[in-house]
C-alpha positions in Angstrom: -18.8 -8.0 -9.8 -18.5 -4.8 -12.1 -15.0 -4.2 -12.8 -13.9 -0.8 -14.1 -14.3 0.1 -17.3 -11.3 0.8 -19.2 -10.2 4.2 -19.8 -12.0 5.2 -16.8 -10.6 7.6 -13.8 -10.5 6.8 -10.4 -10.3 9.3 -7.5 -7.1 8.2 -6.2 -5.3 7.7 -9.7 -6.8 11.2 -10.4 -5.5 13.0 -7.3 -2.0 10.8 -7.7 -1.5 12.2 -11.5 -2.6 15.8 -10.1 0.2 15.6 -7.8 2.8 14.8 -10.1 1.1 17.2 -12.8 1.7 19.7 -10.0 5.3 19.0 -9.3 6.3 18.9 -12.8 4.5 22.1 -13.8 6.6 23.7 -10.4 9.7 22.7 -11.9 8.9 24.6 -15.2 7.8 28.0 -13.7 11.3 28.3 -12.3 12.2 28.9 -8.2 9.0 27.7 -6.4 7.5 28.5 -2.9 8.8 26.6 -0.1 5.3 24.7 -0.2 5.4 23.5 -4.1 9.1 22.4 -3.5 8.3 20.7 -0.9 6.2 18.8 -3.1 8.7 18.0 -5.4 11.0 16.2 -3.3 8.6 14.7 -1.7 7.7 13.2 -5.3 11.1 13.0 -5.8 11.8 10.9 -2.7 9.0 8.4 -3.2 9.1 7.7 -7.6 11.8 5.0 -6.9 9.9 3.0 -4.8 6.5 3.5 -6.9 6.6 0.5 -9.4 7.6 -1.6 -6.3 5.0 -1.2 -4.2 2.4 -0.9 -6.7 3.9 -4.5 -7.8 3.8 -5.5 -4.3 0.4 -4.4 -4.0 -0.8 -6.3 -6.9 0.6 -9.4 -5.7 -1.1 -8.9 -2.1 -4.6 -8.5 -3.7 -4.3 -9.4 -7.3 -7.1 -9.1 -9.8 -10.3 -11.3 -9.7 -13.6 -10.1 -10.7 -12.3 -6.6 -9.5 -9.2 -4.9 -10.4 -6.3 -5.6 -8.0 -4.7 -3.3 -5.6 -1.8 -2.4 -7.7 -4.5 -1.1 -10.3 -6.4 1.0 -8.0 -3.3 2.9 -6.6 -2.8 1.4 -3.1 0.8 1.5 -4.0 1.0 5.0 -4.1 -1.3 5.3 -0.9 1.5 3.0 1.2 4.2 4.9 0.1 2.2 8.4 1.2 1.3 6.7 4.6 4.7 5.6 5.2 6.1 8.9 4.6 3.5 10.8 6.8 4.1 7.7 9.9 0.7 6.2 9.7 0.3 2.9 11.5 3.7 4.3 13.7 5.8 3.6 10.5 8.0 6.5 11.9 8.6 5.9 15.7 11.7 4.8 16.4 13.1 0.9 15.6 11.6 -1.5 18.6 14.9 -2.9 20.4 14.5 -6.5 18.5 14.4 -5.0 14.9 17.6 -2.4 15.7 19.4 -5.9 16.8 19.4 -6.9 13.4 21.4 -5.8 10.9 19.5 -6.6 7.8 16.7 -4.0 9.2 18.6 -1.4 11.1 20.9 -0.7 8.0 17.9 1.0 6.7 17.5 2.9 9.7 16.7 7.0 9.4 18.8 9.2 11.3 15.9 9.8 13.7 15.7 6.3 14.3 12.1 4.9 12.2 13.1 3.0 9.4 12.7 3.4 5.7 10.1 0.6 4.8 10.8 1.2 1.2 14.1 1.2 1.0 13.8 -2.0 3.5 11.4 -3.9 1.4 13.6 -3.6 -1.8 16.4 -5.0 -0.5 14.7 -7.6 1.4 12.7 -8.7 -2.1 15.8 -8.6 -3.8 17.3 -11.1 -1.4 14.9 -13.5 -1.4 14.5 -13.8 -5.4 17.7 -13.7 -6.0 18.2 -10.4 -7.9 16.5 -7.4 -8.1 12.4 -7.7 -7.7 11.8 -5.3 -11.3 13.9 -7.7 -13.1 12.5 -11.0 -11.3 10.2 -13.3 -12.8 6.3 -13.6 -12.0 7.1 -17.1 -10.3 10.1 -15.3 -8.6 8.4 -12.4 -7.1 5.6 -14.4 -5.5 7.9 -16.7 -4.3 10.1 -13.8 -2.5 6.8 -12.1 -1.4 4.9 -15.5 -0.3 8.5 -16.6 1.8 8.8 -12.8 3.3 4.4 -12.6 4.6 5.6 -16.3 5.7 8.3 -15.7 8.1 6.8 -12.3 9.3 3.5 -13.6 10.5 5.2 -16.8 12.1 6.5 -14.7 15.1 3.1 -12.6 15.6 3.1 -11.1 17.8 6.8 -9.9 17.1 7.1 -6.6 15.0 8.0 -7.2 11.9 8.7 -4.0 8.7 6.3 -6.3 6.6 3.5 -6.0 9.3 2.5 -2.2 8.2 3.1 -2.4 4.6 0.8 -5.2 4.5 -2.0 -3.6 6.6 -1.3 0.1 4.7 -1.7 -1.9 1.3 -5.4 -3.5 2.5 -6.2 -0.4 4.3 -5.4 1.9 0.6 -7.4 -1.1 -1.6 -10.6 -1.4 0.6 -11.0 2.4 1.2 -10.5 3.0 -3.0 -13.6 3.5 -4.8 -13.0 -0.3 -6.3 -12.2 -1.9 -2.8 -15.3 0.0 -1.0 -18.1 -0.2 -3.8 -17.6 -3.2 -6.0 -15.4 -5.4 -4.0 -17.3 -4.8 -0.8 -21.0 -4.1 -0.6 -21.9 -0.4 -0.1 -25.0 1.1 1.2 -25.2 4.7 2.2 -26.2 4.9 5.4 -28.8 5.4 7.2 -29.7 2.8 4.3 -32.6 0.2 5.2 -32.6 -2.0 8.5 -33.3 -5.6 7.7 -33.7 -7.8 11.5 -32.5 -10.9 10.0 -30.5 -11.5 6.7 -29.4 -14.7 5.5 -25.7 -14.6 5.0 -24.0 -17.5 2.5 -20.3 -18.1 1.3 -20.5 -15.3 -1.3 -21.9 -12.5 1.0 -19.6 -9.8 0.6 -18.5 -6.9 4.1 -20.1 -3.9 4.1 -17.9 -1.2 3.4 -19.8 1.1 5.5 -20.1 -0.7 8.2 -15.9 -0.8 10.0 -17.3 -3.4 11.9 -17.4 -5.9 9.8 -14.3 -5.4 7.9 -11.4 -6.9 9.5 -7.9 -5.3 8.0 -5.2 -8.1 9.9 
């Protein structure tokens, strides 16, 4: 498939350097409105985590004949969903994930837990030091072990469940994910009654049908 060219901007890389563009040019104008610091630490709050997930991401759905997820910002996305509770990322812990310590240590104050904060540490565990500093062989290692023991209990929740879903639901709705990596057709589009379909035939974007996110 036709991969992006190089130097080229995306929508979502755009929008994510326009937010940052935003909260740095804030911080130079002096005192702020309550809306444009807000901004700010939100930025704030979510850089450390940023090189993480986009690594994570990258790993999840890694470059082919398209550019991986990492590239095409679903990093960013998951860290913007998790901060705004999509996929219930900020209800409170379920009773079995409070019972263990190695999750409810990363617990908020109002009970939902901090994904990021979670999946570092967990990473870091399983590698043996720090996933920035890991090796290549290392990381996946950590990452296949973690997707590994959290999908082995389905349908037990599990912090790796939403990350997982938020990083395939930010690639396959990006402009690379829904155009080149799926098929697109702007619908109405044509109606064809019968279509052969082969190995290589690729989801429709546009259709939510056919696109299966677990």
């Amino acid at each position: 498939m036709a991969d992006k060219t190089a130097g080229a901007w995306q929508r979502r890389e755009f929008m994510a350097g326009l937010a940052l563009f935003g909260a740095a040019l804030g911080a130079s104008l002096g005192p702020a409105d309550e809306a444009l610091a807000a901004a700010r630490r939100k930025a704030a709050r979510l850089a450390p985590h940023q090189a993480l997930m986009r690594d994570v991401a990258q790993l999840v759905i890694p470059r082919t004949g398209t550019a991986g997820a990492g590239e095409v910002g679903a990093g960013t996305f998951v860290l913007l969903a998790l901060d705004h509770g999509l996929d219930g990322t900020r209800k409170p812990l379920a009773d079995a994930l409070r019972a263990d310590p190695a999750v409810a240590a990363f617990a908020r104050p109002d009970g939902s837990l901090d994904h990021a904060s979670w999946l570092a540490a967990e990473l870091a565990k399983r590698a043996g030091r720090p996933f920035a500093v890991a090796t290549p062989a290392q990381r996946q290692s950590a990452l296949a072990a973690l997707d590994h023991d959290a999908f082995a209990k389905v349908p037990a929740a599990q912090p790796w469940h939403p990350i997982k879903n938020l990083i395939l639901t930010g690639y396959y709705t990006s402009e690379i994910g829904g155009s080149k990596e799926l098929n697109y057709e702007l619908v109405p589009g044509r109606w064809d009654p019968d279509l052969p379909v082969t190995p290589t035939t690729r989801s429709y974007s546009s259709d939510w049908t056919a696109i299966d996110f677990g």
